[in-house]
N, C-alpha and C positions, 0 to 999 in steps of 0.2 A: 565078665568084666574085662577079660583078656581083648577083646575083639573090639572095644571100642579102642582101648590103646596103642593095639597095632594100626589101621587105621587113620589116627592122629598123628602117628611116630610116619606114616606111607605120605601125609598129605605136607607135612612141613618138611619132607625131602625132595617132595617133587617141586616145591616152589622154587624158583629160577633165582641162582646166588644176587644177579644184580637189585630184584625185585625185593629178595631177605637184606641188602643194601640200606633198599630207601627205606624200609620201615624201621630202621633204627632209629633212634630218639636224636640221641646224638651227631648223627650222620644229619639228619635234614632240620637240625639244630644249625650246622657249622651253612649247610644250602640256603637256608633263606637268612641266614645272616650276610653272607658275600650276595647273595642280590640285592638285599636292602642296601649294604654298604654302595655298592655301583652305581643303584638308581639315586641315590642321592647325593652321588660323587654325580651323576649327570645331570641332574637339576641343579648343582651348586653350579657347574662348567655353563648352563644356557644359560642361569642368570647373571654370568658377567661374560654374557658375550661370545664363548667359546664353543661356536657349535661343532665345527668338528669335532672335538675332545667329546663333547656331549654325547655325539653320533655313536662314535666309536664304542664310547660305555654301553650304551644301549642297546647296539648290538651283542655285547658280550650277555648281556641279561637277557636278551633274546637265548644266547646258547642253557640259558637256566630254564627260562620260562618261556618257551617258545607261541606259546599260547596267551601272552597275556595282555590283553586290549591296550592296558595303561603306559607300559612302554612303547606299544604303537602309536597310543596319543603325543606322548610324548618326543618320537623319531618326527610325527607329523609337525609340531610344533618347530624344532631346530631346523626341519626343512625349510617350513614355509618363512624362521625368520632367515633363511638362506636366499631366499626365492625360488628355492628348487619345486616347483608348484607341481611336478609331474610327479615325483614318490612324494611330497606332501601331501598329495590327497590318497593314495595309494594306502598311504600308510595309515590314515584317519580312516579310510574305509575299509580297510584289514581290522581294524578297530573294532568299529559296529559291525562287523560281519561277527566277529565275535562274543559280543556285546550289545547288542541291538539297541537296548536298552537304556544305556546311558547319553543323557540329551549332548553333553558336551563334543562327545565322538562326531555327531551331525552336525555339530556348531563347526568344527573344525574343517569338518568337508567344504560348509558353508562360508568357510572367511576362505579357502584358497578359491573356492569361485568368484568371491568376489573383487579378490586383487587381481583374477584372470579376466575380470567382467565376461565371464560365461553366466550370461543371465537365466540362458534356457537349462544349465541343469543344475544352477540356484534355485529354480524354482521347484525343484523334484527336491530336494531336500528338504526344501523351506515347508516342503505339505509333510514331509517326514514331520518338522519340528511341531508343525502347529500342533498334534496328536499328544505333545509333552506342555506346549503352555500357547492357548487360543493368541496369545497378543504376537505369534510370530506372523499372524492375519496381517496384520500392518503393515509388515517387510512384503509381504505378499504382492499386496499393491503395486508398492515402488515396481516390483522387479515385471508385474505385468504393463505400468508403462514403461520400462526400459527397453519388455519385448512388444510393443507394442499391439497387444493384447488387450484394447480398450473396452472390449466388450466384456470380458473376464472381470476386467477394473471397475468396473460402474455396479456390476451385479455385486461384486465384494466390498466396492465402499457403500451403495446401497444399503448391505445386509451391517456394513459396522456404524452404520449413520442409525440404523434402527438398534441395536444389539448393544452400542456403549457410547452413544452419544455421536456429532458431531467434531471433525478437528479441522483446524488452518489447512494443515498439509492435502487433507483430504478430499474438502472443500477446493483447492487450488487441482488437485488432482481433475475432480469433476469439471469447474469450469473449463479445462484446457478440452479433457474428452467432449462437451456439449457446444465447442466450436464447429463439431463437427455436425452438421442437419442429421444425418444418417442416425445420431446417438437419441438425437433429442424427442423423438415419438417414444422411444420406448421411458427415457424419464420421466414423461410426461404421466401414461399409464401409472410410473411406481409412483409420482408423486400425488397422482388421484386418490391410489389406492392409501399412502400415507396420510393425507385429510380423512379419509372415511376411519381408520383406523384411529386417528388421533385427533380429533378435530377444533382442538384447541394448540395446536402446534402452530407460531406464527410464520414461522421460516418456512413452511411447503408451500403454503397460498402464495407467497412472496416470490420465489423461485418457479412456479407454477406461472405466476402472473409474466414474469420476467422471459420464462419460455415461447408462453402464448404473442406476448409486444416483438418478440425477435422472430417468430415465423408469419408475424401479420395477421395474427389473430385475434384482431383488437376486441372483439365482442366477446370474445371467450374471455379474455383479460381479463375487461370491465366484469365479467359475469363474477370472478372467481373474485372479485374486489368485492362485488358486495359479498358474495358468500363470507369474506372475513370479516366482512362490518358486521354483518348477520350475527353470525357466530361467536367474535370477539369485540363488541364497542367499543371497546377503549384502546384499539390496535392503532397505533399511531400510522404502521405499515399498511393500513387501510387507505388513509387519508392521503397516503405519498400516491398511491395508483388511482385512486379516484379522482386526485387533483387533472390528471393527463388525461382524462376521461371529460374530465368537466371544460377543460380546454377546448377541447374537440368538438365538442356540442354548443361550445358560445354561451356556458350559462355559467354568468359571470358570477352571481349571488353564491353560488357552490362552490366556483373555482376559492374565493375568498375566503368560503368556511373553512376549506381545506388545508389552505395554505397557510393559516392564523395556528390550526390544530398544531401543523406539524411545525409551523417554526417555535413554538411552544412549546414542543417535545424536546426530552434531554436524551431521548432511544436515538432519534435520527441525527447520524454523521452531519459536518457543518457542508458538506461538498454539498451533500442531496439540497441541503435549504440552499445554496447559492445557485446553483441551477433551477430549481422552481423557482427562485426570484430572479433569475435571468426570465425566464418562460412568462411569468406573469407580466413582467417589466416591455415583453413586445406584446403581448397581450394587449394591454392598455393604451398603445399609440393613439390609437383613436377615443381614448372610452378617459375621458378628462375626470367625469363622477367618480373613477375610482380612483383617484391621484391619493383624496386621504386614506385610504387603504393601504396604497403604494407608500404613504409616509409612517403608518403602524408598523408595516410590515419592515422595514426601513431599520427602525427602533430595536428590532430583534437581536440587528446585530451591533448595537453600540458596543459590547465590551469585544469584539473581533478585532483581535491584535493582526492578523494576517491582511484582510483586505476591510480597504475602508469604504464601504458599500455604498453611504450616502456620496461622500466625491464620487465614485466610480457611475452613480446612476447623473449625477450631476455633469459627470463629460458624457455619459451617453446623450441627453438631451441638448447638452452643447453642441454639439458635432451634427444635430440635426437642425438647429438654428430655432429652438422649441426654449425660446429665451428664459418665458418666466418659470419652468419648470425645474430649468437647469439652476438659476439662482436661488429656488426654492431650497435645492438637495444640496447644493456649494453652502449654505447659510444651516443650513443643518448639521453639518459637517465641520465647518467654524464655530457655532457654538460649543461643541466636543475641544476641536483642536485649532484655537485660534493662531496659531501659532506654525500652522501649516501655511510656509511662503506659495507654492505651486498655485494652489488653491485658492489663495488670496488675489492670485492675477488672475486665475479665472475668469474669476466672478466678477474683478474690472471690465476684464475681456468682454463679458457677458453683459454687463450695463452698457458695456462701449453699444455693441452691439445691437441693445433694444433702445440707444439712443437714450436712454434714463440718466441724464447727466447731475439732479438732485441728487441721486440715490449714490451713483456712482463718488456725489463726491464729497459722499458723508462715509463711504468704505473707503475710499483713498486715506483720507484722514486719517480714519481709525488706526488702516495698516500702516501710516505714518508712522503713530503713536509707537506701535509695535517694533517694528523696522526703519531706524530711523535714519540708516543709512544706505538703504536699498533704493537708488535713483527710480526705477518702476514705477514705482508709488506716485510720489511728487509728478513723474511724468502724469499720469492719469489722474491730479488733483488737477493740474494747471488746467490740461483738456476739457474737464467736465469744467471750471470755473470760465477760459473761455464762453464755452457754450452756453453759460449760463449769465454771460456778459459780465462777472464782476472779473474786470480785466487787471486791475492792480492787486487783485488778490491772486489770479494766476501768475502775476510776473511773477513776484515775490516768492513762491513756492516754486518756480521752475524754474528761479536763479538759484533758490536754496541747491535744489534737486543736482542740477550740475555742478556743484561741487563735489556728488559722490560719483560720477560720471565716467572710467574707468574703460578704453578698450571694448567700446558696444558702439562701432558706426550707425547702426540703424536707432539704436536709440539718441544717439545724439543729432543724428538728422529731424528727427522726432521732435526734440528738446528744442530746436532752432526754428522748427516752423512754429510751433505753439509759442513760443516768445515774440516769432514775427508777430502772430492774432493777436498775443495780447497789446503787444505797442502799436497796433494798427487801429487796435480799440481803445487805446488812450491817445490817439490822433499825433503820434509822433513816430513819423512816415520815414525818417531815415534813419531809425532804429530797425522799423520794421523791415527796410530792403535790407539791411547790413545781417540779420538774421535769414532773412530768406536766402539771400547768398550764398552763408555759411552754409546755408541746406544743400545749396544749388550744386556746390564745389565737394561736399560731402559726396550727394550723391552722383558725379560726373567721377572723382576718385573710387569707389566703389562700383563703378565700370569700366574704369581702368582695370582694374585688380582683375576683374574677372576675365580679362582680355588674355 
């Protein structure tokens, strides 16, 4: 029994007096109470601001714990709100060297790269991070287009387009990389392989198609349109590629299927339907059979607060002197919004024009009704009545009319000659010079002016 207690009594003399220190209760009772106290006299000091003070602390608890990741988190943090960006990563990575473990340590490396924009060794940490939570994949991205690493970028949004869906940013990301030709064979390839994989995915046909139209692969286009129609009927994104298919071949009965489908659609943006009714709209110059087509299609966009489609096709056939077509879409467009002045002289314009002085001057009227102080009007009843020989019935409306007459030389040159016609046709001849005159001298002033 003796020999175990000598022994015992040999091993707790040889331990070393500092080491017989720490292991007192009390002793590393009074130790981690003065480091608690410090470190939390140093997080009170950073949270209003004072980092030096903070600094300082921190160091002290370094003299306690010289080993301990959290107060090097924490030195990192006072740095970096310092900008001292060169011991703020220093000290973040003294951290993890310690602690490998804890993701926040690699966060911290990670924001002072990012206030340095060191994107290249952002990115070595950022593959540290993903290993603690996949969604740092994302940050990933950005920083391979920062370094412009678009090849890395396409294989990584690729695999998160497959793996958690589709986003804005991502999508944006792609398009900028597929500006490039160089990119766009091998998306091509992933988006093959995504139809076979999913073949009910509308969005790869569509982008597939959209690739094939931009390197002039118009067959392969069309090919993978119908594979959509095949595969999905009711893909309205069928009908938008098939319509530019059906263009191009001249086969009008399909272009119109087409384009009925998808202005019918609530999936398809309003831009896409206004541009295939621009494309249909030069389509038909010549092909008059499908005017009532051109008027359904028309009808699509009556409640379109942004552009007023029927006016807009209505100047287009104006401007090409295509009379009755233009009055056609101007009266369609009046019946909506009668009360559109522009519009209203149009369509004068347009009677002027195809010499339809009846018609013309049953709209003058009307817009009378409406505008009853707009000299315009009256101008264009007097003219069509003129022409239509009831000449007391033009004075009368174009003596009303200049009473609103206001600062428009060319229309009151206008006003003067049509009163000449009409008192030339009620046979009272020095009425008629005394108007002409006023025209004469109107417009001999009005070359003055421009002198």
């Amino acid at each position: 029994m003796k020999q175990p207690l000598v022994f015992i009594l040999f091993w707790i003399f040889s331990i070393p007096t500092s080491l017989m220190a720490q292991t007192e209760p009390q002793d590393i009772a009074l130790v981690n109470d003065e480091f608690q106290d410090l470190f939390y006299e140093a997080l009170l000091q950073k949270g209003i601001e004072n980092y030096d003070k903070a600094t300082a602390i921190l160091d002290k608890c370094l003299q306690i714990q010289p080993n301990n990741a959290s107060v090097f988190s924490e030195l990192g943090r006072n740095y970096l709100a310092q900008k001292n960006y060169k011991n703020a990563y220093a000290s973040f990575e003294k951290a993890t060297e310690i602690d490998p473990g804890n993701k926040w340590f690699w966060v911290g490396m990670y924001d002072v790269c990012y206030e340095t924009k060191n994107w290249g060794q952002a990115i070595v940490i950022v593959d540290k991070l993903v290993a603690f939570k996949k969604e740092y994949k994302e940050e990933l991205v950005s920083l391979y287009m920062n370094t412009k690493q678009f090849d890395r970028a396409l294989a990584l949004i690729n695999e998160l387009n497959d793996s958690v869906g589709k986003s804005e940013l991502r999508d944006n990301y792609k398009f900028q990389i597929l500006l490039d030709p160089k990119f766009q064979s091998a998306e091509m390839d992933n988006l093959i392989a995504q139809i076979k994989k999913n073949p009910k995915e509308e969005s790869n046909y569509n982008d597939l198609i959209q690739l094939y139209n931009d390197s002039n692969q118009e067959e392969k286009a069309l090919e993978i349109a119908k594979q959509l129609e095949a595969e999905i009927p009711t893909s309205d994104w069928a009908q938008v590629n098939l319509f530019g298919s059906h263009l191009k071949a001249n086969d009008g009965i399909n272009v119109v299927k087409s384009m009925n489908l998808v202005l019918a659609s609530t999936k398809i943006d309003s831009k896409i339907k206004h541009r295939m009714l621009n494309e249909f709209l030069i389509f038909i110059k010549d092909k008059p059979q499908l005017d009532t087509d051109l008027e359904r299609a028309v009808s699509y966009f009556d409640n379109d607060k942004e552009v007023k489609v029927a006016k807009e096709i209505g100047k287009f056939y104006h401007n090409k002197k295509k009379w009755d077509r233009a009055i056609r879409f101007y009266e369609m467009h009046l019946e909506k919004s009668p009360e559109d002045f522009e519009t209203g002289l149009f369509l004068l314009e347009v009677y002027t024009g195809k010499g339809q002085y009846d018609g013309l001057a049953k709209k003058a009227d009307a817009m009378i009704q409406i505008f009853p102080t707009q000299p315009q009007f009256y101008f264009y009843a007097g003219l069509a009545y003129n022409q239509l020989g009831l000449f007391k019935t033009a004075k009368e409306i174009l003596e009303t009319g200049m009473d609103f007459l206001v600062d428009n030389i060319d229309l009151e040159i206008n006003f003067n000659i049509q009163l000449g016609e009409s008192y030339n046709g009620l046979g009272q001849l020095k009425k008629k010079e005394s108007y002409f005159s006023k025209a004469e001298k109107l417009i001999q002033q009005k070359r003055n002016e421009k002198k």
